[in-house]
N, CA, C and O atoms as CSV, one atom per row, in Angstrom:
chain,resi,resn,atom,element,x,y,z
A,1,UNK,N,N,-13.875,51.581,-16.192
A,1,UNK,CA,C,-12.538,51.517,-16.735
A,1,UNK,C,C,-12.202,50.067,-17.089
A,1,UNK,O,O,-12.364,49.083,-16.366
A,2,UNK,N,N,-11.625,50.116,-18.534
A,2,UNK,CA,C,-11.112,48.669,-19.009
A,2,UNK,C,C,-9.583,48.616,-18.910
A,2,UNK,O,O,-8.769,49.396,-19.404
A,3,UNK,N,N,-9.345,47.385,-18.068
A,3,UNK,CA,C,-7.572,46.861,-17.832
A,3,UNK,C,C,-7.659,45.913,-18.371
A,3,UNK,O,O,-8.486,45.071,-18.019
A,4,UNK,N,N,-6.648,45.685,-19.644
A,4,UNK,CA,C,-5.963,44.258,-20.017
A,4,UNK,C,C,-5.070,43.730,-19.021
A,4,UNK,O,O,-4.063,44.146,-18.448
A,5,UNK,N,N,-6.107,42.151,-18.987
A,5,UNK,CA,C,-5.451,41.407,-18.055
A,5,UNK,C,C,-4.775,40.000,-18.387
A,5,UNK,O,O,-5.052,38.935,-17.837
A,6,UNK,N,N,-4.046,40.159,-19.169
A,6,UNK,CA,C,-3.506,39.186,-19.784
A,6,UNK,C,C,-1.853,38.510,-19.214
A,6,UNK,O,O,-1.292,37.428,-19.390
A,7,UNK,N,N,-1.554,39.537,-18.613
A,7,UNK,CA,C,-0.056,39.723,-18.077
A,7,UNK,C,C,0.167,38.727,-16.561
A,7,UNK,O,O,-0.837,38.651,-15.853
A,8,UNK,N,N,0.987,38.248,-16.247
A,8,UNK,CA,C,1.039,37.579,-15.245
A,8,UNK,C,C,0.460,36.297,-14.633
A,8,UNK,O,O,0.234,36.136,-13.434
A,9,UNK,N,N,0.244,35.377,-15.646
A,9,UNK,CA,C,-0.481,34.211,-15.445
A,9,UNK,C,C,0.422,32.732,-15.475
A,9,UNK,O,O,0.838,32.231,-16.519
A,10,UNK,N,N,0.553,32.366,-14.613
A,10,UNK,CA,C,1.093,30.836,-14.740
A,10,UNK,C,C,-0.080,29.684,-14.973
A,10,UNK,O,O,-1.268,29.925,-14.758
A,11,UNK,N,N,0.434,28.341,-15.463
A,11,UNK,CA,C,0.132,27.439,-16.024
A,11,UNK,C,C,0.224,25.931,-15.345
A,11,UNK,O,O,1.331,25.427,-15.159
A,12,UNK,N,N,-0.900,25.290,-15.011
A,12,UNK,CA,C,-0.157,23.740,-14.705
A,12,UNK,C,C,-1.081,22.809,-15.267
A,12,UNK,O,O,-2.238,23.172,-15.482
A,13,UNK,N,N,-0.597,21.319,-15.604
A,13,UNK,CA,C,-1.155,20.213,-16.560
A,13,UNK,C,C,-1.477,19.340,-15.466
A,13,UNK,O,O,-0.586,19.024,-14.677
A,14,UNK,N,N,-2.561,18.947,-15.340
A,14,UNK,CA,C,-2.976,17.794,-13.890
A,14,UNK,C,C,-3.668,17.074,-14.554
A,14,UNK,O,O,-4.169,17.353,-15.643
A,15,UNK,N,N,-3.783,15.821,-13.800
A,15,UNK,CA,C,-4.451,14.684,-14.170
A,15,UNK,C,C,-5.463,15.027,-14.321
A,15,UNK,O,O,-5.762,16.180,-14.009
A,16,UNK,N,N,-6.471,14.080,-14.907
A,16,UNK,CA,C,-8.072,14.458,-15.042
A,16,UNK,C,C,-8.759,13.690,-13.352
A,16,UNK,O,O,-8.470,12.734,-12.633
A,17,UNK,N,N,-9.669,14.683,-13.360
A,17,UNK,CA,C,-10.186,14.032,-11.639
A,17,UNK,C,C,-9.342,15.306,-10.696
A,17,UNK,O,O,-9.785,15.623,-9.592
A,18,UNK,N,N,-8.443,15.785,-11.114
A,18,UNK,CA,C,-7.782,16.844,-9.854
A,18,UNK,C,C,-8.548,17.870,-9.741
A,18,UNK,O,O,-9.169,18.256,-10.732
A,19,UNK,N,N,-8.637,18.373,-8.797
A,19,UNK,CA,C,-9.574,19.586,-8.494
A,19,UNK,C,C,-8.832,20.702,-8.027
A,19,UNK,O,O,-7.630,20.796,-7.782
A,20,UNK,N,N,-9.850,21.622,-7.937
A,20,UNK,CA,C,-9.143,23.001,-7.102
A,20,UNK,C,C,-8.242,22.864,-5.748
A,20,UNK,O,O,-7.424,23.754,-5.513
A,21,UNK,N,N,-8.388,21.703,-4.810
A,21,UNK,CA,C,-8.485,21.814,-3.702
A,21,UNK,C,C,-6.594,21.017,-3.993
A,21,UNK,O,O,-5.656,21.489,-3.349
A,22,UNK,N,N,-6.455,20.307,-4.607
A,22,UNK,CA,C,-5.011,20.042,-4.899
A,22,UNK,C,C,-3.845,20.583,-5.712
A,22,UNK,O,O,-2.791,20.036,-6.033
A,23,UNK,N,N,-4.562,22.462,-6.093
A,23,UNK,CA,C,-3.793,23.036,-6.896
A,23,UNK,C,C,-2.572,23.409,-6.135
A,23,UNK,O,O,-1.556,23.293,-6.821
A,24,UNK,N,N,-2.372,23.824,-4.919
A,24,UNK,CA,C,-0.936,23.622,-4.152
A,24,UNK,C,C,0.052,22.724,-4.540
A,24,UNK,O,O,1.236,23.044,-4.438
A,25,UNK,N,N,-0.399,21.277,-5.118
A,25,UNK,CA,C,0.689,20.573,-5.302
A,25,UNK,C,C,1.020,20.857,-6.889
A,25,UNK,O,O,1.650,20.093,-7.621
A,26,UNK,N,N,0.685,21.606,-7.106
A,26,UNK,CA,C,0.907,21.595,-8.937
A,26,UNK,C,C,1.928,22.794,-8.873
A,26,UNK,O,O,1.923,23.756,-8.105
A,27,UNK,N,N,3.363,22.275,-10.535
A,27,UNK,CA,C,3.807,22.920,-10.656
A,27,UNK,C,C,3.929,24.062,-11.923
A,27,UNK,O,O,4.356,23.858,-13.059
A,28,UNK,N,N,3.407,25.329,-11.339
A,28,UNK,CA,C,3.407,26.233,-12.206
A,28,UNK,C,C,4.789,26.837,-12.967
A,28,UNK,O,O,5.928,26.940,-12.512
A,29,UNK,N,N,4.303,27.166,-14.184
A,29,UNK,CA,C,5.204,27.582,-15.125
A,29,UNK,C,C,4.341,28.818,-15.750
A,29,UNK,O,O,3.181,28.594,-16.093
A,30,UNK,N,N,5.019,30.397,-15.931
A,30,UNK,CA,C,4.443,31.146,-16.185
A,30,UNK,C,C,4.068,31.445,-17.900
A,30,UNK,O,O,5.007,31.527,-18.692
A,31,UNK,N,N,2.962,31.561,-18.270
A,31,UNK,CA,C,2.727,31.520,-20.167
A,31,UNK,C,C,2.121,32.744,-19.977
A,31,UNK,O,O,1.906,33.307,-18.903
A,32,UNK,N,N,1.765,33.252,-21.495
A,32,UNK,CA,C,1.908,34.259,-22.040
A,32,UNK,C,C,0.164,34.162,-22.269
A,32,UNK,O,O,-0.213,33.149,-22.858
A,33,UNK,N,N,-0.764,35.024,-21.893
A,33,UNK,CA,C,-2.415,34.624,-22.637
A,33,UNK,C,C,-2.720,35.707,-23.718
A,33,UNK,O,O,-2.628,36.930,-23.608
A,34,UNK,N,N,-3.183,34.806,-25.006
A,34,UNK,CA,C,-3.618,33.837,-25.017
A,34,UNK,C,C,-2.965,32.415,-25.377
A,34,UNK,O,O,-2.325,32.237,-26.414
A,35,UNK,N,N,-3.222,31.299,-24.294
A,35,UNK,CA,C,-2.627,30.434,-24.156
A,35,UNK,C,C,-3.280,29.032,-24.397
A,35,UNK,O,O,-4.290,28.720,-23.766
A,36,UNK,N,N,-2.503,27.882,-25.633
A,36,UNK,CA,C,-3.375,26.769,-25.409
A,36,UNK,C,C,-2.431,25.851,-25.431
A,36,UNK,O,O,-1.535,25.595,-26.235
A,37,UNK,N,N,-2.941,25.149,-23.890
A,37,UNK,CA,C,-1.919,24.369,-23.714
A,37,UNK,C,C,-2.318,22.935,-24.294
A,37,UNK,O,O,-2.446,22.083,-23.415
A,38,UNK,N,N,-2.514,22.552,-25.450
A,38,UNK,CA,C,-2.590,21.229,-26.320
A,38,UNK,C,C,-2.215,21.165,-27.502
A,38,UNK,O,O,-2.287,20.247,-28.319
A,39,UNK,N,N,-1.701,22.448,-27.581
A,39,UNK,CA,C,-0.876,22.508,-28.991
A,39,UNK,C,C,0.771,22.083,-28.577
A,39,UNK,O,O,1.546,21.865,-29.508
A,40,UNK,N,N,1.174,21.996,-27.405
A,40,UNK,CA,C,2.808,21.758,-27.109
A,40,UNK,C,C,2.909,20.246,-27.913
A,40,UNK,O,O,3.962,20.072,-28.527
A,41,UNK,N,N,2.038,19.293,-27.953
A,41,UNK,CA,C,2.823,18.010,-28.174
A,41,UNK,C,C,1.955,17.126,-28.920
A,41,UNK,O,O,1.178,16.265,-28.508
A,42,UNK,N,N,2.261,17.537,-30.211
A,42,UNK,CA,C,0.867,17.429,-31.552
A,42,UNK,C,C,0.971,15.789,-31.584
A,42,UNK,O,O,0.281,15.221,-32.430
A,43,UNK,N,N,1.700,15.084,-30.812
A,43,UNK,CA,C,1.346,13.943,-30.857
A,43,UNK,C,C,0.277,13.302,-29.863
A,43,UNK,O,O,-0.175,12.157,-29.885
A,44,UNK,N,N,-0.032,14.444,-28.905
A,44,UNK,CA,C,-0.895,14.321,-28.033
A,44,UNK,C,C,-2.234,15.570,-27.977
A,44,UNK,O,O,-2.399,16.407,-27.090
A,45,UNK,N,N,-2.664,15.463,-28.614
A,45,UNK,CA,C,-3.850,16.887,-29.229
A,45,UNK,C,C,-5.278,16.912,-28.164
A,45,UNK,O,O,-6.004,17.689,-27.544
A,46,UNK,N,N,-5.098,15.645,-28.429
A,46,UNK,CA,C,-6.773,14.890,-27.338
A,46,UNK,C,C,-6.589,14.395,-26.715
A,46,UNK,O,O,-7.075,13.276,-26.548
A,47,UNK,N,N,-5.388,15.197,-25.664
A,47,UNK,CA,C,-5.122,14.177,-24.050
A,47,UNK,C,C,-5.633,14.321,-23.370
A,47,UNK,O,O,-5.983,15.488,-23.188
A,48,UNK,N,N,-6.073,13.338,-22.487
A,48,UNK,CA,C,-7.313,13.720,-21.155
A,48,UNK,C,C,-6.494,14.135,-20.203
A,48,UNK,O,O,-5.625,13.331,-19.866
A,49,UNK,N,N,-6.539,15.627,-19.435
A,49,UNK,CA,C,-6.091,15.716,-18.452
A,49,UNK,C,C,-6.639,16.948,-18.536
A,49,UNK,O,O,-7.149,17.363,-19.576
A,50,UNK,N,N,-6.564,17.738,-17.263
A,50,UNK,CA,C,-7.125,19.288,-16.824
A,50,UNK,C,C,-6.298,20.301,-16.931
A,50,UNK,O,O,-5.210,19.736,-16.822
A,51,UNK,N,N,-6.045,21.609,-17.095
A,51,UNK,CA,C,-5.698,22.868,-17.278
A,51,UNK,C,C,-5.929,23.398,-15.831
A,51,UNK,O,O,-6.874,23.212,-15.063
A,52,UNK,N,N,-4.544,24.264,-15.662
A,52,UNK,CA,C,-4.927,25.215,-14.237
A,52,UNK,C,C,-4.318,26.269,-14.578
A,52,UNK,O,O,-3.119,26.141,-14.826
A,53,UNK,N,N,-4.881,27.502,-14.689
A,53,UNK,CA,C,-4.366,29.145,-14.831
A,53,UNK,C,C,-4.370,29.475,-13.393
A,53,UNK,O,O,-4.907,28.832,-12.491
A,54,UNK,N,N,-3.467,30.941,-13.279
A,54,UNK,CA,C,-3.658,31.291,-11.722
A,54,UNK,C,C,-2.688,32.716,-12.026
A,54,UNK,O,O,-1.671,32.914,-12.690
A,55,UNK,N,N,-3.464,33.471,-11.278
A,55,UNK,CA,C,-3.212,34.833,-11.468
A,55,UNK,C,C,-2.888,35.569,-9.992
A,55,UNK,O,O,-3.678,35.312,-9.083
A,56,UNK,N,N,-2.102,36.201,-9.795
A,56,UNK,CA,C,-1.523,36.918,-7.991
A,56,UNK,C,C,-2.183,38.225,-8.503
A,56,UNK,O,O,-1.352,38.692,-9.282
A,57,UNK,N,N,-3.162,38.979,-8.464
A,57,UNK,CA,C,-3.504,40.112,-8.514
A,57,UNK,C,C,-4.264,40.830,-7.184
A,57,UNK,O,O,-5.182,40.245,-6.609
A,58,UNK,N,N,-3.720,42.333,-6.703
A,58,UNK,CA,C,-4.261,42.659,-5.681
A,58,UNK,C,C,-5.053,43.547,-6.017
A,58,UNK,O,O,-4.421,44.056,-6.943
A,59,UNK,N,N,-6.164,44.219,-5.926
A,59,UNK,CA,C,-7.347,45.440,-6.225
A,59,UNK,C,C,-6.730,46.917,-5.448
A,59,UNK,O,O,-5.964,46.874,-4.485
A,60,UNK,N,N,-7.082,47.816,-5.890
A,60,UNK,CA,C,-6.169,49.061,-5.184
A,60,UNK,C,C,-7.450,49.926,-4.388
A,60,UNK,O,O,-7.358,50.909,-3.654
A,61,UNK,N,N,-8.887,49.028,-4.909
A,61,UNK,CA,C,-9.904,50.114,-5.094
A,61,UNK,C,C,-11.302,49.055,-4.537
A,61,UNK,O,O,-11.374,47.832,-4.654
A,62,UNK,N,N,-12.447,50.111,-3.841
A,62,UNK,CA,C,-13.503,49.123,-3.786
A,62,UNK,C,C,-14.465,49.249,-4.652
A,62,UNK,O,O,-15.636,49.049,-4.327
A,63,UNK,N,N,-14.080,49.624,-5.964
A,63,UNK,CA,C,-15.165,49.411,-7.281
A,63,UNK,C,C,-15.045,47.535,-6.978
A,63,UNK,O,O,-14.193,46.824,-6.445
A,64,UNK,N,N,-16.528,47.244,-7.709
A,64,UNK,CA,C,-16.822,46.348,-8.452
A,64,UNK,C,C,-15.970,46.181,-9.613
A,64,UNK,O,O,-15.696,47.073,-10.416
A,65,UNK,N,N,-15.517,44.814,-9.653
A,65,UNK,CA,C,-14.506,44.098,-10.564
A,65,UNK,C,C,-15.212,42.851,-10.975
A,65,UNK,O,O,-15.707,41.926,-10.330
A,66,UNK,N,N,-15.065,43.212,-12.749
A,66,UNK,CA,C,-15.708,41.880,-13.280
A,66,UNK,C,C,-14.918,41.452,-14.562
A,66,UNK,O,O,-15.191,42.183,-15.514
A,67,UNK,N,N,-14.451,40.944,-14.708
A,67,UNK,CA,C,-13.698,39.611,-15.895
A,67,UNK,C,C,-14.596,39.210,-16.780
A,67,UNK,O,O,-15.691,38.650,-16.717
A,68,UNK,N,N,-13.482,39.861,-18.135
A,68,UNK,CA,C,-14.065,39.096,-19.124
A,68,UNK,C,C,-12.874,38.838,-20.158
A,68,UNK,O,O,-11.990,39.498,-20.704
A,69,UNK,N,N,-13.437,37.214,-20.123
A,69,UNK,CA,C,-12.885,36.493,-20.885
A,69,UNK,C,C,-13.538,36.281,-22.027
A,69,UNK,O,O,-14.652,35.795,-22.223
A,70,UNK,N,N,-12.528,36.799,-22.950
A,70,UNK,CA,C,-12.790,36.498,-24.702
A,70,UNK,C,C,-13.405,35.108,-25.464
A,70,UNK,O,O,-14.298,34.901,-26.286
A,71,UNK,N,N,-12.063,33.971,-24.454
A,71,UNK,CA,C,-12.912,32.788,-25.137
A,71,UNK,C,C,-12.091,31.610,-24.524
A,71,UNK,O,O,-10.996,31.577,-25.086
A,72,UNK,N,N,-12.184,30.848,-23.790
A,72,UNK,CA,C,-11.854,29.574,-22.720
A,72,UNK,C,C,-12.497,28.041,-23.785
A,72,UNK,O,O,-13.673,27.843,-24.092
A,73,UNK,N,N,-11.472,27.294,-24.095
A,73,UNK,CA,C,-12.430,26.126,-24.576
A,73,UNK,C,C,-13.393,25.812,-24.029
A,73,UNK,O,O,-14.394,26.246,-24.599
A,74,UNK,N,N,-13.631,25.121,-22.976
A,74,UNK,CA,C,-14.682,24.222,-22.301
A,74,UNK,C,C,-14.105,24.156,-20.843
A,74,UNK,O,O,-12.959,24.269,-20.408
A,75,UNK,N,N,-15.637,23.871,-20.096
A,75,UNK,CA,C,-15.684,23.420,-18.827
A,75,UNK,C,C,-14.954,23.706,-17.795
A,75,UNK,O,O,-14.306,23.114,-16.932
A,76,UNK,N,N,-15.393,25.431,-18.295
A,76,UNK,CA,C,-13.639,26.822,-17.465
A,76,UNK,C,C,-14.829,26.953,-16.366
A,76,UNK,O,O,-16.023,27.189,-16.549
A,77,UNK,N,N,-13.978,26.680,-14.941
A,77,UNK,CA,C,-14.417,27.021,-13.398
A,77,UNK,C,C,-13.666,28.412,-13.364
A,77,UNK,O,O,-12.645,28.526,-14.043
A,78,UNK,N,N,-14.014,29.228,-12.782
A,78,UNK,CA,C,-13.148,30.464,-12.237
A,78,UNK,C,C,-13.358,30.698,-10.408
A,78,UNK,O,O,-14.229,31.016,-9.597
A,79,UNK,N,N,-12.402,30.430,-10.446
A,79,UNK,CA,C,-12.380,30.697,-8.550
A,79,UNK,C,C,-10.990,31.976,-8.391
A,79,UNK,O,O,-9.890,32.010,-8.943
A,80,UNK,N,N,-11.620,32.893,-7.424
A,80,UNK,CA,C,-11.216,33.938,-6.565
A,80,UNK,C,C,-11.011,33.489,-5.122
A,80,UNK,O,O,-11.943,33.025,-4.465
A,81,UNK,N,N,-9.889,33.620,-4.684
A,81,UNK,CA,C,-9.252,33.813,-3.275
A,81,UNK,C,C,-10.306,32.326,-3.065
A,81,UNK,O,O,-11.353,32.466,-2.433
A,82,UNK,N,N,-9.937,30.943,-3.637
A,82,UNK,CA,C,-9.960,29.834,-3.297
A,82,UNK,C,C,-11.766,29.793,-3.222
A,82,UNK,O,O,-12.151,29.354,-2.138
A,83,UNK,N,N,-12.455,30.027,-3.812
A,83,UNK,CA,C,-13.835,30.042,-4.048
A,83,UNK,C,C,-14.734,30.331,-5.210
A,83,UNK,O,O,-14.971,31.519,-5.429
A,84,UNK,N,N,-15.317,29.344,-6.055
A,84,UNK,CA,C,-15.729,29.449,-7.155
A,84,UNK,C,C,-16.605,30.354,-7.311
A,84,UNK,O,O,-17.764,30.083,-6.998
A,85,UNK,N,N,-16.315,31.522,-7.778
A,85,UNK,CA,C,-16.959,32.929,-8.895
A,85,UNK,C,C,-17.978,32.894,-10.467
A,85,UNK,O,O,-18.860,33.639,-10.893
A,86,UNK,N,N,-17.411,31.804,-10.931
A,86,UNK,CA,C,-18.321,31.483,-11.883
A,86,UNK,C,C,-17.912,30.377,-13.212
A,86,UNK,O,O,-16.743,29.994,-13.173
A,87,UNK,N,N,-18.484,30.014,-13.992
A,87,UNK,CA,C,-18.236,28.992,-14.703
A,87,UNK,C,C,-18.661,29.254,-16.082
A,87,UNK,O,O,-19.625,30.019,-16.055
A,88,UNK,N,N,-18.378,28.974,-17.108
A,88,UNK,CA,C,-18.806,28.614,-18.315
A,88,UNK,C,C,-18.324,27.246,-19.032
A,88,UNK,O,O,-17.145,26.905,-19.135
A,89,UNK,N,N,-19.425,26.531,-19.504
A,89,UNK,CA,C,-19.578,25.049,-20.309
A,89,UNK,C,C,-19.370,25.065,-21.355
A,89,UNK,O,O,-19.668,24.003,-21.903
A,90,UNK,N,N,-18.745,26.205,-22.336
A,90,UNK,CA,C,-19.242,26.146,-23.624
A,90,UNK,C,C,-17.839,26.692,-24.633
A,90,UNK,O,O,-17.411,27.836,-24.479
A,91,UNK,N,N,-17.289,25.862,-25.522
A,91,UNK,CA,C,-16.020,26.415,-25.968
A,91,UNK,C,C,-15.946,27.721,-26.857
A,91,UNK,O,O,-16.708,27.854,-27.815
A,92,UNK,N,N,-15.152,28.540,-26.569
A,92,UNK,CA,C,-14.524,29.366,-27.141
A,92,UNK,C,C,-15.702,30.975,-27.508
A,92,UNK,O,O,-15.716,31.752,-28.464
A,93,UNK,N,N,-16.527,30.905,-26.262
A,93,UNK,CA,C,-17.698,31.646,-26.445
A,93,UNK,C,C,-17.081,32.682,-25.290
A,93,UNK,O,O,-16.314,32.174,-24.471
A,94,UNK,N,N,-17.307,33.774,-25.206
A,94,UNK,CA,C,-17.194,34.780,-24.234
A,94,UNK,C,C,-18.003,34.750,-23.070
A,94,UNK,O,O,-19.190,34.427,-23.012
A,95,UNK,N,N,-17.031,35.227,-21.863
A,95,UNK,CA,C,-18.627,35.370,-20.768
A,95,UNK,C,C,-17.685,36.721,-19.895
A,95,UNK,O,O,-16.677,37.386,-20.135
A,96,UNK,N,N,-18.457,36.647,-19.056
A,96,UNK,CA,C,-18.092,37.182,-17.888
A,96,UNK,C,C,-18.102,36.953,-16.542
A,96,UNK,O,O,-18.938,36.062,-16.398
A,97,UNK,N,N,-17.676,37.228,-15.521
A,97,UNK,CA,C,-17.395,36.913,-13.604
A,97,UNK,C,C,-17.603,38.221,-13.282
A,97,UNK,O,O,-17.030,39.126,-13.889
A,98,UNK,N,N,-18.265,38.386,-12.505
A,98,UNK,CA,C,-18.776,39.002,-11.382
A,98,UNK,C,C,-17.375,39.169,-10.264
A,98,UNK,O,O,-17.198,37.963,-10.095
A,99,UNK,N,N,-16.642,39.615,-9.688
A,99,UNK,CA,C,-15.754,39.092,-8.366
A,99,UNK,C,C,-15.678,40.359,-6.893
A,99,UNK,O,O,-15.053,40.080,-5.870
């Protein structure tokens, strides 16, 4: 069974160098996917800093659950319940997670 999962995702802008482990201090704002957050401030297109998505979803079921994402620019980590699930390096290419 296929669920669109597009619904319910907040957003935060962190310095470059921040990691997973300091996403607590970041403040989320909820966006709409598909979402790119470097189009807000065309005076700033090629700013260095990191992207954080984050999703509250609970499973109802013990099927196997796997994600797929259409297309992530670059250097997308995906972590589940605070533990990295899987990664893709490569912009705007499709993959999938395992979770």
């Amino acid at each position: 069974m296929k669920t669109l999962f597009n619904n319910g995702w907040s957003f935060a802008k962190a310095a470059v160098g921040c990691d997973y482990s300091d996403i607590s201090k970041l403040s989320f704002s909820p966006v709409d996917i598909p979402h790119d957050w470097l189009i807000y401030d065309s005076n700033a297109l090629y700013e260095s800093s990191f992207g954080f998505y984050k999703k509250i979803w609970q499973r109802s079921d013990a099927q196997s659950v796997r994600l797929y994402f259409e297309g992530v620019y670059q250097d997308c980590t995906v972590y589940v319940n605070g533990k990295q699930a899987g990664e893709n390096k490569y912009g705007y290419s499709s993959f999938e997670v395992d979770i």
